[in-house]
C-alpha positions in Angstrom: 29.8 182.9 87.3 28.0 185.9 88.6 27.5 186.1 92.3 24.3 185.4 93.8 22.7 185.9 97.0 21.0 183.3 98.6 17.2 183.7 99.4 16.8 182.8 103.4 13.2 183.9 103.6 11.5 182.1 107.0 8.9 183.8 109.2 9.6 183.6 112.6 8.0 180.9 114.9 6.0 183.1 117.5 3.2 180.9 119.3 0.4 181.8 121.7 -0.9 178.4 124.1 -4.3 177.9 125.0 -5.1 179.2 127.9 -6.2 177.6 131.2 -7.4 180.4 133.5 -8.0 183.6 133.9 -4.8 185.3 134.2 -3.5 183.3 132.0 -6.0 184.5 129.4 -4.5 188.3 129.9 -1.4 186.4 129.0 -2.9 185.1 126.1 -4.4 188.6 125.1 -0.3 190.6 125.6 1.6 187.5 123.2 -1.5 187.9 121.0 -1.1 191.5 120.8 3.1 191.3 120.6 2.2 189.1 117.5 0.2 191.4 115.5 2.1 194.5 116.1 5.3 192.6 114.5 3.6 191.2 111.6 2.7 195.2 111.1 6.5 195.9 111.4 6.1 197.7 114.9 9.5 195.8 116.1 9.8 197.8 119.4 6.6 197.8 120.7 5.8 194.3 119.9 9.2 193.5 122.2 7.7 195.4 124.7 4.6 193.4 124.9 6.4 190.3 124.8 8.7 191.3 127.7 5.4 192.3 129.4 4.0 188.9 128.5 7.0 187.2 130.3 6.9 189.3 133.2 3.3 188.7 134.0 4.0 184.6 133.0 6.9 184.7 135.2 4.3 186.2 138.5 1.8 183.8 138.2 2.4 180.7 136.6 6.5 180.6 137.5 9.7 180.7 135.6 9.5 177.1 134.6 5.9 177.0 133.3 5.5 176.3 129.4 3.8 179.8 129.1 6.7 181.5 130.4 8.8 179.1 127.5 6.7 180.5 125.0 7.6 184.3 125.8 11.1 183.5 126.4 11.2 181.8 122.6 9.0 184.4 121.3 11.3 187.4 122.8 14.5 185.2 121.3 12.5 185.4 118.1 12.9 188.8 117.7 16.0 189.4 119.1 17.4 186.8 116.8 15.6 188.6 113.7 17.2 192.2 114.8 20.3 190.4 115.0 20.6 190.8 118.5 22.3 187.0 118.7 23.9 187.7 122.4 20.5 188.8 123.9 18.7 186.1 121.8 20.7 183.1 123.0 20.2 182.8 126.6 16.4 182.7 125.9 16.3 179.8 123.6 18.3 178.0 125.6 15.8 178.6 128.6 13.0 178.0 126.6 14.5 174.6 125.4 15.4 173.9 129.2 11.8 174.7 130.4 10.2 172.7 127.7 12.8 169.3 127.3 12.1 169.3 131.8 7.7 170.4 131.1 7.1 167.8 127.7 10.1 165.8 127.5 13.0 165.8 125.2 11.3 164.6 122.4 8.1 167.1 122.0 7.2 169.2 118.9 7.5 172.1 121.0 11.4 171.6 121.7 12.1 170.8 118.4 10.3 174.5 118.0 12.8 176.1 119.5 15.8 173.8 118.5 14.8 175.5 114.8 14.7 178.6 116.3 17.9 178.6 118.1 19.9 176.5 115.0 18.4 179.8 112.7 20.6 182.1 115.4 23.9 180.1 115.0 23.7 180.1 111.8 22.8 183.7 111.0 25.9 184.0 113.8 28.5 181.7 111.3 28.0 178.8 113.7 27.7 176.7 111.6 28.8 173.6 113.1 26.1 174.3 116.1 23.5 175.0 114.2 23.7 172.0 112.1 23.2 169.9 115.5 20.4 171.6 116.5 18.7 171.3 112.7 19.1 167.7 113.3 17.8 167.3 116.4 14.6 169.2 115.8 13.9 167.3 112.1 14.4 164.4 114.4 12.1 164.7 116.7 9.9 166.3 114.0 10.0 163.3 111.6 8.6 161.0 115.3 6.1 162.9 116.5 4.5 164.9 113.3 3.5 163.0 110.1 6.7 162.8 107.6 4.5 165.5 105.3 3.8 167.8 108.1 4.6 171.3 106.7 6.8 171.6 110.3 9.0 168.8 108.6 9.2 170.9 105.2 10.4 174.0 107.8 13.3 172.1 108.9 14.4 170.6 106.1 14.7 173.7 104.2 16.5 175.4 107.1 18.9 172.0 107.0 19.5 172.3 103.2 20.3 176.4 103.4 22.7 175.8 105.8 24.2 173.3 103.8 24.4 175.9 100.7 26.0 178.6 102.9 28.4 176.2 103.5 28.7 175.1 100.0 27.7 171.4 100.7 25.3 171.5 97.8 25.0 167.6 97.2 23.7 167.2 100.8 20.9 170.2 100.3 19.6 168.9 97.0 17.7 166.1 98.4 16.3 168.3 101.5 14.8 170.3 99.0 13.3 168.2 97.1 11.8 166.6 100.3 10.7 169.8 101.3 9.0 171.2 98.6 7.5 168.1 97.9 5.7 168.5 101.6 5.3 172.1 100.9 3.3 171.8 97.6 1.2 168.8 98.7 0.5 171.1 101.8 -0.3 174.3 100.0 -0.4 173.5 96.0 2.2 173.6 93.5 1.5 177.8 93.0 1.4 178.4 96.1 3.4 181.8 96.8 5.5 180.8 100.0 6.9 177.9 97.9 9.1 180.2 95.6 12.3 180.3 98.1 12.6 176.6 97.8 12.5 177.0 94.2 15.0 179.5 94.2 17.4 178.2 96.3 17.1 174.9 94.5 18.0 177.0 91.5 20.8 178.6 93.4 22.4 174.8 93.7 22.2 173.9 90.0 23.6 177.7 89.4 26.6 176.7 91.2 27.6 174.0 89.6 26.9 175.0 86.3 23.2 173.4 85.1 22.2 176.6 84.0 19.4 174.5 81.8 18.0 172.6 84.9 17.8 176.5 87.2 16.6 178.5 84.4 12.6 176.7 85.4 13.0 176.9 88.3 13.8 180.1 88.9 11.2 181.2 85.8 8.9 179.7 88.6 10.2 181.2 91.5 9.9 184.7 89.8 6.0 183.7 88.7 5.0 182.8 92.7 7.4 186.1 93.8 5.5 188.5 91.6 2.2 187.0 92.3 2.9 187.6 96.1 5.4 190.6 96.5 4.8 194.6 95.8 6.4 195.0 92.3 9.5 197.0 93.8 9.9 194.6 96.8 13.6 193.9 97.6 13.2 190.1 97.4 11.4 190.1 93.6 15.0 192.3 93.0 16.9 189.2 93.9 14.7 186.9 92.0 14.8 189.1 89.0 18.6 189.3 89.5 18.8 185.2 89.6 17.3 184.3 86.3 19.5 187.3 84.5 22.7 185.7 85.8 21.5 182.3 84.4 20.2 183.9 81.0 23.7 186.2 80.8 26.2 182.9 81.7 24.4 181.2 78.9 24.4 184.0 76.5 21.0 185.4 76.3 22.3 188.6 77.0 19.1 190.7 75.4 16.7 188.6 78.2 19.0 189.0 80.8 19.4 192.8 80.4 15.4 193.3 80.6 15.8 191.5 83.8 18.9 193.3 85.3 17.1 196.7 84.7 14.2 195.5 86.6 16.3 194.5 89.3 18.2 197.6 89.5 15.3 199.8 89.6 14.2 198.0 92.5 17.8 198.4 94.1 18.0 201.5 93.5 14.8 202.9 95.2 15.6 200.5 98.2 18.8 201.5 98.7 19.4 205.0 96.8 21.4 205.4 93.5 24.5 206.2 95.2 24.6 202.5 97.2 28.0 201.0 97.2 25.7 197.6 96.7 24.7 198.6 93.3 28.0 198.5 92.0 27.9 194.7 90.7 24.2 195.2 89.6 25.7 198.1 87.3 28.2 195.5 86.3 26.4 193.1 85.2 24.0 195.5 83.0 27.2 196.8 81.3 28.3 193.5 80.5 25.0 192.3 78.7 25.0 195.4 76.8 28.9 195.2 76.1 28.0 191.9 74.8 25.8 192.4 72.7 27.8 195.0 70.8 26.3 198.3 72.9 29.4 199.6 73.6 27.9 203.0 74.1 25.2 202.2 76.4 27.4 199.9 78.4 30.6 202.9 79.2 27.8 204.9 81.5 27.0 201.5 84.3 30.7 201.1 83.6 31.3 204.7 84.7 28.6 204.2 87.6 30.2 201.2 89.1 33.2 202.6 89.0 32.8 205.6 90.8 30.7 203.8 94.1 34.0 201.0 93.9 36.5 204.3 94.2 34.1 205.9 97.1 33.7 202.7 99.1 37.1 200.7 98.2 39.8 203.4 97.5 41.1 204.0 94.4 43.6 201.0 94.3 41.6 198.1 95.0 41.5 195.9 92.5 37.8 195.3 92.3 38.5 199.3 90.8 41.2 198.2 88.7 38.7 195.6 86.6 36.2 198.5 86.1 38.8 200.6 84.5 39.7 197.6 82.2 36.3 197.1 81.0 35.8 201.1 80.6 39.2 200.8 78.5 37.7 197.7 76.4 34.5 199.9 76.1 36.9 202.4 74.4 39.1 200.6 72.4 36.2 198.7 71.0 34.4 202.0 70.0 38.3 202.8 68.1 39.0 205.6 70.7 42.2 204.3 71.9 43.3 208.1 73.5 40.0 207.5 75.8 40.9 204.3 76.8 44.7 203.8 77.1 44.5 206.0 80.4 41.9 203.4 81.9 44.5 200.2 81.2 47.1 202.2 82.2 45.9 202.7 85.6 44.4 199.1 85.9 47.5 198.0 85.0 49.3 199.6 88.1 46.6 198.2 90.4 47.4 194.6 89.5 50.8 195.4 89.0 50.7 196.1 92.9 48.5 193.0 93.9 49.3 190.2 91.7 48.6 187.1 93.4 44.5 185.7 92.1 44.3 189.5 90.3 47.4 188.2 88.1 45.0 187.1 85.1 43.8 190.7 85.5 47.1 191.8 85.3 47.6 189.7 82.2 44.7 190.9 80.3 45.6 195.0 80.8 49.2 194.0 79.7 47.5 192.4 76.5 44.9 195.4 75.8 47.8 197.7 76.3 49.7 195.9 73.5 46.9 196.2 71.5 46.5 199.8 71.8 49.8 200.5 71.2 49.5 198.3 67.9 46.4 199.9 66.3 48.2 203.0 66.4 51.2 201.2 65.0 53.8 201.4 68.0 55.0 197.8 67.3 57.9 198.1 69.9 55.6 198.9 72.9 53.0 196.7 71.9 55.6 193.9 71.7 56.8 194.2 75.2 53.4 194.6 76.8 52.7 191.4 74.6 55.7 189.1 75.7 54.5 190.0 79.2 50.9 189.1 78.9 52.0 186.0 76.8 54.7 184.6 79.6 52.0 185.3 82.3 49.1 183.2 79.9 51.2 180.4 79.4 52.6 180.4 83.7 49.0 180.2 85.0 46.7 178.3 82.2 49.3 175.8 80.1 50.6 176.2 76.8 47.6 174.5 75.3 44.9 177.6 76.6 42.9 178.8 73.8 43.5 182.4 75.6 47.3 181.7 75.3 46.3 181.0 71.2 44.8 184.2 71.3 48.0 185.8 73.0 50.4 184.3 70.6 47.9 185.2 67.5 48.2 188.6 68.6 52.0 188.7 68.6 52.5 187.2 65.6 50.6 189.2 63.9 52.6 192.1 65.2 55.5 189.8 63.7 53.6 189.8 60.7 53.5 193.5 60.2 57.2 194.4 60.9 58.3 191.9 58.6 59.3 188.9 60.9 56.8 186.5 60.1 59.0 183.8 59.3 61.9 184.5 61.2 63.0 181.0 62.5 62.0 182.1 66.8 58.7 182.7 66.1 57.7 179.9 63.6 59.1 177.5 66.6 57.3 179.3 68.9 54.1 179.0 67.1 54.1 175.9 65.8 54.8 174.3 68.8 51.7 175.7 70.1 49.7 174.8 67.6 50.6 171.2 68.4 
């Protein structure tokens, strides 16, 4: 299955309180301010209002007023979206102190910043700690706010993505469905900001295999994305991207190649055409035209993906290695096996060098190899790079593998054309196979 990135799309919790006098209205007026210069992207001078909105809390109503909570979780906030985790964590942890000794354990406002501070660990890898802190805050979420409050969908989505990055998939289901069940009633059923619940609820019938029950949903993740992003936004990319892998695992490979293109064309003017990153979107567009018989078109994304894999991962990594097999199959499938024998050759030394999970890799140069060197009638090469594919088949799948069929079909044939077809080896061989 292709790989596929999951959608963590959540805006970040920054809050303004009401105020009660009048400095704490020029409070008010510097958070207020902070707020609308990060929702226009101005990340450093919205920190620098919020750090002056702390400061002047801080003066006049104390470091353990709410106020001063609310600029300490706002300034975590976008620390934690920078990915400035070390400089983000002692402020949630002040704010939660402030707020658990001001409201009480159990208020909506710690369970605010619970979410807040779970969203750092986990964006951290701490996984474990931020699981905790998810639980607390749907807790206290699920008492104090009405179980369809859209603060209750928050957290259970957060809950559920955790549980996918951790590949606990059966556990997330269920928070999903919760979830978008409260976002929909909330919003309506086409309402834009619902389309990452969608697609990550795709995402966890993607991975294990319902291709049938993801393909809707993420057809109606992609609807909601395009009806609410810029048509070269990075996040209609990955949406785009989603459904192609679904269409190309089931063999649609014509619908998914419309949708990889898309996809790539955003990539490519986010990132530039020479992105390591674009390597697996090349990939996968060679494969659906490969597929379908292109060979032609596929060899240049082959050629593409290839050369960002030498730049970023050396020339013997074996990520490399399976570009120059597919270029060779591109070859040998177009009957130019002088262009591709070079290509197996070298993808053959890579494995050669790594064996271990690339040993199947290994296997399959060995076979095309033998192939090569059959078409152009060099039975005694093509029998030793055979035998060795064959023996490495039959180690790792079984004896029963419809791939190790395919290796023994090809040997025999080779049998067949040197005249020992029926020599008394092989017809054991084979028909003990075939039972």
């Amino acid at each position: 299955m292709k790989k596929l990135p999951l959608a963590l799309l959540l805006p970040l919790a920054l809050a303004v309180a009401q105020p009660a006098y009048a400095k704490e209205t020029k409070w008010k007026a510097i958070s207020e301010e902070a707020i609308s210069l990060y929702k226009k992207g101005d990340y450093e001078r919205a920190v620098a209002a919020i750090k002056k909105s702390l400061a002047l809390a801080e003066k006049t109503v104390g470091p353990d007023h709410p106020d001063t909570a609310t600029s300490l979780n706002n300034l975590a906030e976008l620390y934690r979206e920078h990915n400035r985790y070390a400089e983000a964590d002692p402020l949630y942890k002040r704010a939660l102190s402030i707020r658990e000794k001001y409201f009480g354990p159990r208020h909506a406002l710690v369970a605010t910043t619970l979410n807040g501070h779970a969203e750092l660990y986990r964006s951290a890898g701490r996984l474990t700690d931020a699981e905790t802190l998810y639980k607390r805050a749907l807790a206290i979420r699920e008492k104090s706010l009405r179980p369809d409050h859209p603060e209750v969908g928050q957290t259970l989505n957060n809950l559920a993505e955790l549980y996918c990055v951790q590949g606990k998939y059966a556990s997330a289901k269920p928070l999903y469905e919760r979830s978008l069940a409260i976002r929909g009633k909330a919003l309506g059923d086409d309402h834009p900001s619902l389309a990452t619940g969608l697609n990550n609820m795709a995402l966890i019938h993607h991975a294990e295999n319902r291709y049938a029950q993801a393909e809707p949903l993420y057809q109606r993740a992609l609807a909601l994305y395009e009806k609410k992003l810029a048509p070269d936004h990075p996040n209609l990319g990955i949406s785009l991207n989603n459904l192609a892998v679904v269409y190309h695992n089931q063999g649609k490979h014509a619908e998914a190649g419309q949708l990889y293109q898309r996809a790539l064309a955003i990539r490519e003017k986010a990132l530039g055409a020479s992105h390591p990153d674009l390597a697996s979107d090349l990939t996968n567009l060679a494969e659906v035209h490969y597929h379908q018989g292109q060979f032609a078109q596929a060899e240049p994304y082959y050629r593409r993906a290839l050369a960002l894999r030498e730049k970023t991962l050396g020339p013997d990594h074996p990520e490399v290695g399976k570009d120059l097999s597919s270029l060779g199959e591109v070859y040998r499938a177009l009957g130019q096996y002088n262009e591709a024998q070079p290509f197996y050759e070298r993808s053959l030394a890579i494995f050669e060098k790594t064996v271990g999970p690339y040993e199947m890799n290994m296997a399959t140069s060995l076979n095309n190899l033998g192939m090569i060197y059959y078409n152009r009638g060099q039975y005694e090469q093509a029998e030793a790079y055979y035998k060795r594919a064959l023996a490495i088949f039959e180690k790792t799948l079984g004896p029963n593998h419809p791939t190790v069929q395919i290796s023994w079909n090809n040997l025999t044939k080779l049998y067949d054309a040197t005249g020992r077809g029926h020599g008394d080896h092989v017809n054991k061989q084979v028909a003990g196979f075939q039972r």
